[in-house]
RODO-2510 file (C-alpha; in nm, 4 decimals, decimal comma):
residues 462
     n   res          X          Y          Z
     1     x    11,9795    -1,1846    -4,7105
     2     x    11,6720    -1,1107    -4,8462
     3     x    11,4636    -1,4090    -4,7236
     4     x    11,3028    -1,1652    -4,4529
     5     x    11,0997    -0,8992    -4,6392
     6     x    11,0462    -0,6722    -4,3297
     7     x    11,4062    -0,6885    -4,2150
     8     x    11,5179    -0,5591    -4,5594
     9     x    11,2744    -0,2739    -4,5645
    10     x    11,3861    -0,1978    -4,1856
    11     x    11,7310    -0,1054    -4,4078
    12     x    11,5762     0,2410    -4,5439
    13     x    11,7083     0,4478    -4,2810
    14     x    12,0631     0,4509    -4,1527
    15     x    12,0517     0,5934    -3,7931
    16     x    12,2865     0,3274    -3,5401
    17     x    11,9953     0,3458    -3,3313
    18     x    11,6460     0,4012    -3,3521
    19     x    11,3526     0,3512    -3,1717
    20     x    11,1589    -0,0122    -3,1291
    21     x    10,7852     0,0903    -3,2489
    22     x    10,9486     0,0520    -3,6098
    23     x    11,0662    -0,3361    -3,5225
    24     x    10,7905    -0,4065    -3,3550
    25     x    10,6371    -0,3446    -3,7037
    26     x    10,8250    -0,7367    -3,7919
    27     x    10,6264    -0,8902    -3,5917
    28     x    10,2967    -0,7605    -3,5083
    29     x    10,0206    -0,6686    -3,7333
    30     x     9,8044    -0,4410    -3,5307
    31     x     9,4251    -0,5141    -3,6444
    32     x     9,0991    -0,3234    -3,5707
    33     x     8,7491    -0,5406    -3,5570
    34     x     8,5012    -0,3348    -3,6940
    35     x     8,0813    -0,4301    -3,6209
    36     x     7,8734    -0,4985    -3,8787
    37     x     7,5854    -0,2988    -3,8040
    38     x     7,3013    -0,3789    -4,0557
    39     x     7,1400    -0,0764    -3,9031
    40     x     7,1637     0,2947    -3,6943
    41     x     6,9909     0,1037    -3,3920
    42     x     7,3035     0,0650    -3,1413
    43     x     7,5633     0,2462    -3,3791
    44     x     7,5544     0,5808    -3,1208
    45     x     7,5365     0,6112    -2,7869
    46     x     7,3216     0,8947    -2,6341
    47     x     7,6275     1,1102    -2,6292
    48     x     7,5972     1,0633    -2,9948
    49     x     7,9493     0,9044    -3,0023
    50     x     7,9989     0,5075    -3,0444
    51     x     8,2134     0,3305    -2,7597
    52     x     8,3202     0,0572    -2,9402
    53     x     8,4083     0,2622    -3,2317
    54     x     8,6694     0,4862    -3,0804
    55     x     8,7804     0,2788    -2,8364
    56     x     9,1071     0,1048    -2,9367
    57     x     9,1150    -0,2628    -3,0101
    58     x     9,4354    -0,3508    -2,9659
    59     x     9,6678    -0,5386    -2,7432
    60     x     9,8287    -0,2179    -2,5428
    61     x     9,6683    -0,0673    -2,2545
    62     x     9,4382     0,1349    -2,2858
    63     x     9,4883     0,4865    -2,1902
    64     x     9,2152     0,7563    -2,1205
    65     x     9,2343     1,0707    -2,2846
    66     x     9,1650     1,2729    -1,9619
    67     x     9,4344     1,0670    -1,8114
    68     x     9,6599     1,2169    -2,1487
    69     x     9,5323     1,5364    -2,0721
    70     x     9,6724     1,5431    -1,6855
    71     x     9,9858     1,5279    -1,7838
    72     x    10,2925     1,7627    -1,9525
    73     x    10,3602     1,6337    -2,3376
    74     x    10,7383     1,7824    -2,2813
    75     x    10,8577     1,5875    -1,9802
    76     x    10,5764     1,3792    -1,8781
    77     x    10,4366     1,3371    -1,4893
    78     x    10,6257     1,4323    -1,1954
    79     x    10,4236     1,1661    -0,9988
    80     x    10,5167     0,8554    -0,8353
    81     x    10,2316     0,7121    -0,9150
    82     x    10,1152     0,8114    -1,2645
    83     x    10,4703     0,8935    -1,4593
    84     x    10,6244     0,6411    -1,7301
    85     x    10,8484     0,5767    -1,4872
    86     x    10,5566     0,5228    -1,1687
    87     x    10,3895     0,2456    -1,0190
    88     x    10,1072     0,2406    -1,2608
    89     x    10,3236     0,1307    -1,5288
    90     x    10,5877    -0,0672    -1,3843
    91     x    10,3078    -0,2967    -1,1642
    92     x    10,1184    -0,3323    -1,5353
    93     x    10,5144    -0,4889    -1,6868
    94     x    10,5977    -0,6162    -1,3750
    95     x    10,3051    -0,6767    -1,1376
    96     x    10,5220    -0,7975    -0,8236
    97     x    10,7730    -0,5212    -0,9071
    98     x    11,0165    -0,7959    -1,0165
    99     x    11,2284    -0,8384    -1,2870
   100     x    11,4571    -1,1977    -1,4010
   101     x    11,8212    -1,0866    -1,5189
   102     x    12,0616    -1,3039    -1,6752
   103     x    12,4601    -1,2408    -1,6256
   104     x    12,6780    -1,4394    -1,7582
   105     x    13,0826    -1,4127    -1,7707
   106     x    13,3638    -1,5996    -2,0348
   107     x    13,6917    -1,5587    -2,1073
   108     x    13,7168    -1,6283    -2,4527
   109     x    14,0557    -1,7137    -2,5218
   110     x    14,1042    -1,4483    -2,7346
   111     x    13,9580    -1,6955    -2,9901
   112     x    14,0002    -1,5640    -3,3384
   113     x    13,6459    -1,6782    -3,4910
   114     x    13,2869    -1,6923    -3,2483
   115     x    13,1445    -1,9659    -3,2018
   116     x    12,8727    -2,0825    -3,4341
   117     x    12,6404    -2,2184    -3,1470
   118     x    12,6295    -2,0976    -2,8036
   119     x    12,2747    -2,1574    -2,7043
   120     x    12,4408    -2,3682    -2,3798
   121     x    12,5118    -2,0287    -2,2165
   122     x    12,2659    -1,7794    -2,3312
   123     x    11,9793    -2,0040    -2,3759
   124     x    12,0533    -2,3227    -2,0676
   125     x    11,7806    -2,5722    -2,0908
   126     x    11,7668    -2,5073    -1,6646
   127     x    11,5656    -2,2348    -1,7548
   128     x    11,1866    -2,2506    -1,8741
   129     x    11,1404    -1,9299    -1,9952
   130     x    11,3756    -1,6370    -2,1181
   131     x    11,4706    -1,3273    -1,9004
   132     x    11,3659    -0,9959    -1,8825
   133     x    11,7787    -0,8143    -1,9547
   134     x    12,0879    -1,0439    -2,0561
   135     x    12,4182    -0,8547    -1,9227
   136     x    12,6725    -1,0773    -2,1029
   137     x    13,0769    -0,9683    -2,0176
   138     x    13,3382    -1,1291    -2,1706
   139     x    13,7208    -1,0918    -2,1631
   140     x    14,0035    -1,2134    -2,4005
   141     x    13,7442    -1,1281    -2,5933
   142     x    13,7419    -1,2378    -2,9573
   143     x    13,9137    -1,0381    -3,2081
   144     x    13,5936    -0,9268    -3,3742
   145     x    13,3959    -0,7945    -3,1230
   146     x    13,0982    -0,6697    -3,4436
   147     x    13,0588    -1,0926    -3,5196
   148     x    13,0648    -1,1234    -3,1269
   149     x    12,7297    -0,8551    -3,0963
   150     x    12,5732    -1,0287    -3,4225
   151     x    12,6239    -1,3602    -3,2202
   152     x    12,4562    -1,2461    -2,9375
   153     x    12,1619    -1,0652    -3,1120
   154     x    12,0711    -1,3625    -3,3475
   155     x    12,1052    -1,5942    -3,0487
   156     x    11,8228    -1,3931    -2,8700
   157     x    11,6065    -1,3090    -3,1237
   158     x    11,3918    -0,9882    -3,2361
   159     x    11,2432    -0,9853    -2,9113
   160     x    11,5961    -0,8505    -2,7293
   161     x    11,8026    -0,5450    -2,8575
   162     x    12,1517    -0,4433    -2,7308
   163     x    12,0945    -0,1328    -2,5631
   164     x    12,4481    -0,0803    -2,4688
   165     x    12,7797    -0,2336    -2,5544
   166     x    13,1292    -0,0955    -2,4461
   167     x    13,4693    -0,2208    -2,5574
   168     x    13,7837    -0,1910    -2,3198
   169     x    14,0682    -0,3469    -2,4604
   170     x    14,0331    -0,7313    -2,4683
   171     x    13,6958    -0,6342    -2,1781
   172     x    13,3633    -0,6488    -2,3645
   173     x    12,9945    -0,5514    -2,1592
   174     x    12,6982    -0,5759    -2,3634
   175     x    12,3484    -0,5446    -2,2156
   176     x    12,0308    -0,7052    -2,3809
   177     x    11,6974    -0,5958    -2,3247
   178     x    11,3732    -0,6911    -2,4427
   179     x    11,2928    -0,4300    -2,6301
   180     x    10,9045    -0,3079    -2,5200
   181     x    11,1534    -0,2363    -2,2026
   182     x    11,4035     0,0297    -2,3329
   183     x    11,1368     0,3047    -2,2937
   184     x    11,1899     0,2924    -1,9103
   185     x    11,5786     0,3472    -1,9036
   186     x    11,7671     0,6434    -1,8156
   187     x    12,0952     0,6844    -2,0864
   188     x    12,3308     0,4448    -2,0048
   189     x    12,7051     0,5887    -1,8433
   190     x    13,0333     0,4180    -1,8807
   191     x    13,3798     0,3920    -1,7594
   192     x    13,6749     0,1824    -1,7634
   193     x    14,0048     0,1260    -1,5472
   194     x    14,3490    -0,0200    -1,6194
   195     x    14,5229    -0,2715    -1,3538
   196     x    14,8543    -0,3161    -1,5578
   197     x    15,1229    -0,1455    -1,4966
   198     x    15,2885     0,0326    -1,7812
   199     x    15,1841     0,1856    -2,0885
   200     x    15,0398    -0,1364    -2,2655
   201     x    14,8757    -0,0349    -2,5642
   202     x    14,6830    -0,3491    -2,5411
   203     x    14,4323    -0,3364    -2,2508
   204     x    14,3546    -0,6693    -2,1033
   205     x    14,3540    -0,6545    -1,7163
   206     x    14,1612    -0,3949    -1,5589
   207     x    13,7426    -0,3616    -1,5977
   208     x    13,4681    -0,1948    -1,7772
   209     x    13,1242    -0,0851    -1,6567
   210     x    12,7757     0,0128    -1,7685
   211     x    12,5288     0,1666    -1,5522
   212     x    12,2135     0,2763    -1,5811
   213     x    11,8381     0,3575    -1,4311
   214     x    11,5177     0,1181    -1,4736
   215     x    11,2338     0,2574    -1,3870
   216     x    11,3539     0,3645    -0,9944
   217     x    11,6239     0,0910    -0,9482
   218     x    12,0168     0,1899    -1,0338
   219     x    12,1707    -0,0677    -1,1667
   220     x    12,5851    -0,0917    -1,1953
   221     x    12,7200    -0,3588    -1,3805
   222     x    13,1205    -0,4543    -1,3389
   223     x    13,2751    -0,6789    -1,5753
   224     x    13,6630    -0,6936    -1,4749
   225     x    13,9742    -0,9406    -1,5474
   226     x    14,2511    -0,9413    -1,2645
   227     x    14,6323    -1,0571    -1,2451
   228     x    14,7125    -1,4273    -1,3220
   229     x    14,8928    -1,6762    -1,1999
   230     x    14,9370    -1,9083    -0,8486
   231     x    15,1040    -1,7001    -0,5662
   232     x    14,9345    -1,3754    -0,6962
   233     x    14,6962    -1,3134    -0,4689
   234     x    14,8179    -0,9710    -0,3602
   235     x    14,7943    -0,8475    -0,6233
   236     x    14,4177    -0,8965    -0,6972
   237     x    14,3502    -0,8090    -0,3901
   238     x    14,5202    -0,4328    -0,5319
   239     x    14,3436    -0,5058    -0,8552
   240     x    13,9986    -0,5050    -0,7063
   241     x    14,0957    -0,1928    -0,5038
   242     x    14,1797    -0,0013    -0,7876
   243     x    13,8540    -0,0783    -0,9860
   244     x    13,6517     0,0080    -0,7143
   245     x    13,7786     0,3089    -0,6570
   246     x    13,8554     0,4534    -0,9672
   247     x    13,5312     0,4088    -1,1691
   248     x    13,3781     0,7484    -1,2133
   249     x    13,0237     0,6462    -1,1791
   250     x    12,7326     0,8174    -1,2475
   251     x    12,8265     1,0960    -1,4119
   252     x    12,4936     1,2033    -1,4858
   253     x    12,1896     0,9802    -1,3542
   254     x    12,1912     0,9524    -0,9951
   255     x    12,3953     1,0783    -0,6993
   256     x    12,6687     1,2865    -0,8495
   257     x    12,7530     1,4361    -0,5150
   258     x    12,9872     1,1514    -0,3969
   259     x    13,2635     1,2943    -0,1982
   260     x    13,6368     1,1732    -0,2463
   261     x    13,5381     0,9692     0,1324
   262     x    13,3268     0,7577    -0,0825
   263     x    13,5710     0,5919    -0,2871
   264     x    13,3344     0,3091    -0,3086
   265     x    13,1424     0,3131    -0,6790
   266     x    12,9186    -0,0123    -0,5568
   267     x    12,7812     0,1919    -0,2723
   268     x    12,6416     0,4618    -0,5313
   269     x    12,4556     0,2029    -0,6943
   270     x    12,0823     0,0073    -0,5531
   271     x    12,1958    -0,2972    -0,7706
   272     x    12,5666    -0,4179    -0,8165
   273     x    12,6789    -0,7338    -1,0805
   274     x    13,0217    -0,7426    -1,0639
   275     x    13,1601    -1,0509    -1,3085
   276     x    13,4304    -1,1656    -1,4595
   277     x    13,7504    -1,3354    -1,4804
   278     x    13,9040    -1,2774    -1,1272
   279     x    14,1823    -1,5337    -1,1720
   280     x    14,1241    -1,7122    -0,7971
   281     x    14,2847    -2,0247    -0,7641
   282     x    14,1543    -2,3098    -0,5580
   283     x    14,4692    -2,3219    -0,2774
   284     x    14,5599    -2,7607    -0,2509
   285     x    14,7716    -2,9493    -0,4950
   286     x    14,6110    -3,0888    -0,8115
   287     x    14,6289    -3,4483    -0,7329
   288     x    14,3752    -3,4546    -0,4583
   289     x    14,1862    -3,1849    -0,6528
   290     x    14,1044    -3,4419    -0,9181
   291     x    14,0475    -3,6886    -0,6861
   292     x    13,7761    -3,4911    -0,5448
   293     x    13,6307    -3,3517    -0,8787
   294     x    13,6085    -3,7119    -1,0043
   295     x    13,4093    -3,8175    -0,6665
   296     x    13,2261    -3,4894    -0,7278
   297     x    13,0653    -3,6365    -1,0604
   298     x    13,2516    -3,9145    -1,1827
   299     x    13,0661    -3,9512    -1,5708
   300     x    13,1960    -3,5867    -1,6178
   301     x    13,5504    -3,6005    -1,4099
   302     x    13,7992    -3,4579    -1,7051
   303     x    14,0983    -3,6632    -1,7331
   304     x    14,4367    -3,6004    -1,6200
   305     x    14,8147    -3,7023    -1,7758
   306     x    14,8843    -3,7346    -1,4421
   307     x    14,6620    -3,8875    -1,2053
   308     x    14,4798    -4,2011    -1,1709
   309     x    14,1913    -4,1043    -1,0548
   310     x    14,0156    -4,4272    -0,9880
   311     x    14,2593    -4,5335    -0,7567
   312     x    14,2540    -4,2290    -0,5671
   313     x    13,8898    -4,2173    -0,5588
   314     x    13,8985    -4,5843    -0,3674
   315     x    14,1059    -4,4367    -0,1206
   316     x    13,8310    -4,1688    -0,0626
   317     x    13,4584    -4,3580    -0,0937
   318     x    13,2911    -4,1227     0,1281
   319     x    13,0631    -3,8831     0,0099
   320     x    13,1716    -3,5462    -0,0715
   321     x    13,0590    -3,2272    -0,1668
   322     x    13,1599    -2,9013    -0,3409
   323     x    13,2472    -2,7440    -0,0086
   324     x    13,5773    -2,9463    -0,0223
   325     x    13,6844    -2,7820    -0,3165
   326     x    13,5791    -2,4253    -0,2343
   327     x    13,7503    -2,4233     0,1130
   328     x    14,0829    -2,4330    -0,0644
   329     x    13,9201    -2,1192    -0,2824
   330     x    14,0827    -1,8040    -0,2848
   331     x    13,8337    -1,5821    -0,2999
   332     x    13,6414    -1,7034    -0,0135
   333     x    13,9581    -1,7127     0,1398
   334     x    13,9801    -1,3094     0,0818
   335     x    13,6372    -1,2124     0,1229
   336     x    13,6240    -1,4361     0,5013
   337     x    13,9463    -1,1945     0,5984
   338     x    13,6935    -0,8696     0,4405
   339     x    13,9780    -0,7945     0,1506
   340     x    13,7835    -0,7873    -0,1185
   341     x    13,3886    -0,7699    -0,1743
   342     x    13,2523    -0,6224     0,1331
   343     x    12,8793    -0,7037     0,1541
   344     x    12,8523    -0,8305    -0,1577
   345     x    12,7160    -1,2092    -0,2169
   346     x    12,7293    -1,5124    -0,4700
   347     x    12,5317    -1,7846    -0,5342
   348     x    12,5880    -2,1307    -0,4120
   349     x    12,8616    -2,3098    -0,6251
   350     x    12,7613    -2,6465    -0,7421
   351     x    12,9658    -2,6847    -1,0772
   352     x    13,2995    -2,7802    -1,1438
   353     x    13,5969    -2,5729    -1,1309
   354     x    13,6041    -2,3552    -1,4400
   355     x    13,9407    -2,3288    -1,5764
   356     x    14,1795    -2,4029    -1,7404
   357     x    14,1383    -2,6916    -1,9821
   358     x    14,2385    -2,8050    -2,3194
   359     x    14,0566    -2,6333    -2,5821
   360     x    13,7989    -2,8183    -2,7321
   361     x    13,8249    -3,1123    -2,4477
   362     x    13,6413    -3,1144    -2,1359
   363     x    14,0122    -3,2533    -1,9978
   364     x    14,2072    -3,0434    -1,7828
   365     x    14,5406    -2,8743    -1,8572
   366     x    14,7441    -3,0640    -2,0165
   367     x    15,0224    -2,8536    -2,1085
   368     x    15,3845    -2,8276    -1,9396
   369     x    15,2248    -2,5876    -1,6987
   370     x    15,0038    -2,7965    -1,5626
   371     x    14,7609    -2,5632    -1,3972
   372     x    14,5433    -2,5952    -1,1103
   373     x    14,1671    -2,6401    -1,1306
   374     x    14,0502    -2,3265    -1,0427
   375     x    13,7170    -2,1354    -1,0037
   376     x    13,8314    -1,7825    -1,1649
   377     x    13,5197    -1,7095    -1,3363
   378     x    13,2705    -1,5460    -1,0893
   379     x    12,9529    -1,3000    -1,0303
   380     x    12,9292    -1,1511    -0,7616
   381     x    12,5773    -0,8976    -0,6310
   382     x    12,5302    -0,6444    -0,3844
   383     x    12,1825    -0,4847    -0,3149
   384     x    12,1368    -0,1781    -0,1263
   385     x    11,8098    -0,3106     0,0283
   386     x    11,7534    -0,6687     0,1869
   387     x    11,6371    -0,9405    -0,0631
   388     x    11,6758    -0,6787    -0,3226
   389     x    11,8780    -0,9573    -0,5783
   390     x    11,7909    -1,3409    -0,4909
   391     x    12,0108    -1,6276    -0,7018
   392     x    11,7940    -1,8219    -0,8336
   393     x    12,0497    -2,0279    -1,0867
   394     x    12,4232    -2,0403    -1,0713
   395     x    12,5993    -2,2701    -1,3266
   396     x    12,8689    -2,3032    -1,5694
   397     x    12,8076    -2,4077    -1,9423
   398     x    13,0258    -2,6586    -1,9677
   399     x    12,9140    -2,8544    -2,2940
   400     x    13,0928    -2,5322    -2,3808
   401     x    13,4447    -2,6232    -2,5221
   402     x    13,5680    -2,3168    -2,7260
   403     x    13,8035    -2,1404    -2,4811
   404     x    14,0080    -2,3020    -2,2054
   405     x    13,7392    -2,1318    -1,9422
   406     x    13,4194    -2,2189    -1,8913
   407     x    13,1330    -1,9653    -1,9645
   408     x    12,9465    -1,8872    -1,6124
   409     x    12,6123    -1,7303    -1,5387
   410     x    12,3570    -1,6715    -1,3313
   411     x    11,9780    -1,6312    -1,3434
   412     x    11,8678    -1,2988    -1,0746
   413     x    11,5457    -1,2103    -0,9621
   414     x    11,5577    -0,8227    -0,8790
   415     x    11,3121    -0,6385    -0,6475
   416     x    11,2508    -0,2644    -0,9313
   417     x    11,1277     0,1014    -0,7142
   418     x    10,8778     0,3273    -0,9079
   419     x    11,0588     0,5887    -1,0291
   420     x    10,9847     0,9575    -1,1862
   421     x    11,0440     1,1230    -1,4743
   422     x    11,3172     1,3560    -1,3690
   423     x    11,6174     1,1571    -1,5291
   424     x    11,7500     1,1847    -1,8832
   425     x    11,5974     0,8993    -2,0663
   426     x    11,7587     0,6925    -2,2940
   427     x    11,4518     0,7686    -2,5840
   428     x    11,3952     0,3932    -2,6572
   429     x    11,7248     0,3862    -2,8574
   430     x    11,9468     0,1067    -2,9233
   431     x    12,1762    -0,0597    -3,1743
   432     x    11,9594    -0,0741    -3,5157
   433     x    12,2299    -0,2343    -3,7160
   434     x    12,3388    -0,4900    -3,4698
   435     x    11,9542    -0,6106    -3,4103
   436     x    11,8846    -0,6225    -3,8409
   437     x    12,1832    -0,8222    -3,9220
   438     x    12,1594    -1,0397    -3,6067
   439     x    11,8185    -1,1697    -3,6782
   440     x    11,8821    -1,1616    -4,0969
   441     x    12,1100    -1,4289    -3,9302
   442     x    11,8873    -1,5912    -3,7480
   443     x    11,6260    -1,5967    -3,9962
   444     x    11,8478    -1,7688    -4,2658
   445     x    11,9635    -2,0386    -4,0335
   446     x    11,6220    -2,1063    -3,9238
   447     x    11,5484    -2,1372    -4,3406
   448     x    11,8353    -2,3498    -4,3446
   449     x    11,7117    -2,6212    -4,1071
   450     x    11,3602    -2,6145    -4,2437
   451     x    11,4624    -2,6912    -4,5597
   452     x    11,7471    -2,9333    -4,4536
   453     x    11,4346    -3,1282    -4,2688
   454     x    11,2048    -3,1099    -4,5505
   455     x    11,4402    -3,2807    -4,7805
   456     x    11,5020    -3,5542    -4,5106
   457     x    11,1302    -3,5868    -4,5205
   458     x    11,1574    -3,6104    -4,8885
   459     x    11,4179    -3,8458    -4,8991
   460     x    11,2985    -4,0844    -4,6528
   461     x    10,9313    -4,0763    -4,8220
   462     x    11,1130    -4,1813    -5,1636
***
């Protein structure tokens, strides 16, 4: 573990969380260039002070000091324009006032060991570059939800730290940030809600959620499981009415004035994810489901005990597309009759259904129940303001054979408000032990493979 000398001194302290100057410290080595001034000619300025000698040399900002002087040391500026939390700064991060989010959802099977690789859904090679936050929910999750952070964190890398995980039952949230962003957070509020009846001791259908301030923008992220089963629709339908209703958000950022009238939580929120396993079921009979899966992309149509689906392609040669298998979807179903999801939105489907297959097969169910192809792994967005949240990627991982679901996610470009600094701020904290033993991790795989490929060199040189 010690193949990382500044991750091992990083171990002196042992606060949970700290703040990210001290890991920046890994990375960067901050370097001043000083002249070489063979004489006094040039070394001061008529103020009798050199510029280039007290003028910093990094790779920050600079700040003036009679910009420093302006402002309160306590609680900082009260401006919109000149606050950590004003335009200034967030058009210097983000100079359209735009910021990329990745959500992604997976029932996990309540798989007793994480996966050693699962690059295909953090990391999709449909993506150039990495995102700004990673809000990853998960339910069923796996029995060890400490390995499940570490596999997150040394999947990302040193330059993301988990500023906020919450465990609800079998419901895991975790939210990923890079970590030059935490400074610009509020504290992060959470709740949680039950949808079984009875007093189960072990909490698997209901939801957890994590919300939050960046910069001006509210953010509220859902992560929820609802009732299985065919013929249950009802009963989501009562599932996502009791979530919505019952999650006592904020509590302390934001408008804590809601009235018992607004029973809606999304509406208190600028910026709504709501994901998860939602347990829809695509409404036709599985045979001519297959059949149009298979036309759908035939090199990837899983195979069935109980259909032969070339035949049944033959009879159908014309072209078709994903809308045939989402009109039999439930959930558009619901949300066309305004059940469930009232002005929220999802991105275009263009992926096959999602559940439920044979672990470690891309084939689908197999078993004596024989379930339907289904899409029951969703996200779902609202935005207060129009355009605020544009899809710009919505896809499953399905090289992705762990669980008998499909991981889902979606890439989210998000319009961000200056804000001021007249919220509790989260201090720049986050989870120091997760982020350390993550990226030890990562840092001994990564040895790993170079030396695995060095001895190949060696080997084929001999």
């Amino acid at each position: 573990m010690d193949t990382v000398p500044e991750l091992a001194r990083a171990q002196s302290g042992h606060n949970s969380s700290f703040h990210p100057m001290a890991a920046a410290s890994t990375d960067f080595k901050m370097r001043q260039d000083i002249p070489q001034v063979s004489g006094l000619e040039g070394a001061f300025s008529d103020t009798g002070a050199s510029d280039r000698s007290y003028a910093s040399t990094g790779i920050l900002s600079l700040i003036t000091t009679e910009k420093t002087r302006q402002r309160s040391f306590l609680v900082g500026s009260m401006s919109a324009v000149s606050s950590l939390l004003g335009s200034d700064t967030l058009e210097r991060l983000f100079p359209e006032r735009k910021m990329r989010i990745f959500v992604g959802t997976w029932n996990m099977c309540e798989m007793k060991t994480v996966p050693p690789v699962i690059d295909d859904f953090l990391l999709p090679e449909l993506s150039e570059y990495v995102q700004d936050a990673y809000i990853i929910g998960t339910q069923e999750t796996a029995s060890n939800r400490y390995e499940w952070e570490l596999k997150l964190q040394e999947t990302l890398g040193p330059d993301y730290v988990m500023f906020h995980s919450s465990l609800y039952g079998t419901l895991h949230l975790a939210i990923f940030l890079r970590r030059d962003l935490i400074w610009y957070c509020s504290v992060s509020e959470e709740a949680n809600v039950t949808t079984r009846p009875g007093p189960s001791s072990v909490k698997t259908k209901g939801a957890v959620a994590v919300c939050f301030t960046f910069f001006g923008t509210s953010f509220l992220f859902i992560n929820s499981h609802f009732t299985a089963h065919d013929g249950r629709s009802q009963d989501r339908v009562e599932d996502f009415r009791k979530i919505i209703s019952s999650l006592s958000l904020p509590k302390i950022v934001g408008n804590r004035t809601y009235s018992a009238v607004n029973d809606d939580v999304s509406s208190r929120f600028e910026c709504v994810f709501w994901l998860g396993d939602l347990n829809t079921r695509l409404e036709r009979d599985r045979v001519h489901l297959e059949s149009v899966i298979a036309s759908l992309q035939p090199d990837h149509a899983p195979k069935s005990r109980n259909l032969d689906v070339e035949t049944e392609v033959t009879k159908c040669p014309e072209a078709v597309s994903y809308e045939e298998l989402l009109q039999h979807d439930e959930l558009k179903r619901l949300r066309d009759e305004a059940l469930v999801f009232k002005n929220f939105q999802e991105g275009r489907i263009k992926f096959l259904p999602t559940y439920k297959y044979d672990i470690g097969t891309d084939n689908f169910d197999t078993s004596k129940k024989n379930r339907i192809p289904s899409y029951t792994d969703r996200i779902l967005f609202r935005s207060r303001h129009k355009n605020g949240i544009s899809c710009l990627l919505y896809q499953s991982a399905f090289q992705i054979r762990d669980s008998d679901h499909k991981p889902v996610y979606g890439l989210y470009e998000v319009l961000l408000r200056p804000g001021m600094d007249n919220i509790p701020l989260s201090g720049g904290q986050f989870n120091r032990e997760v982020w350390i033993e993550g990226n030890k991790r990562r840092a001994v795989k990564m040895f790993q493979r170079t030396s695995s490929k060095s001895n190949s060199t060696v080997c084929s040189i001999m």
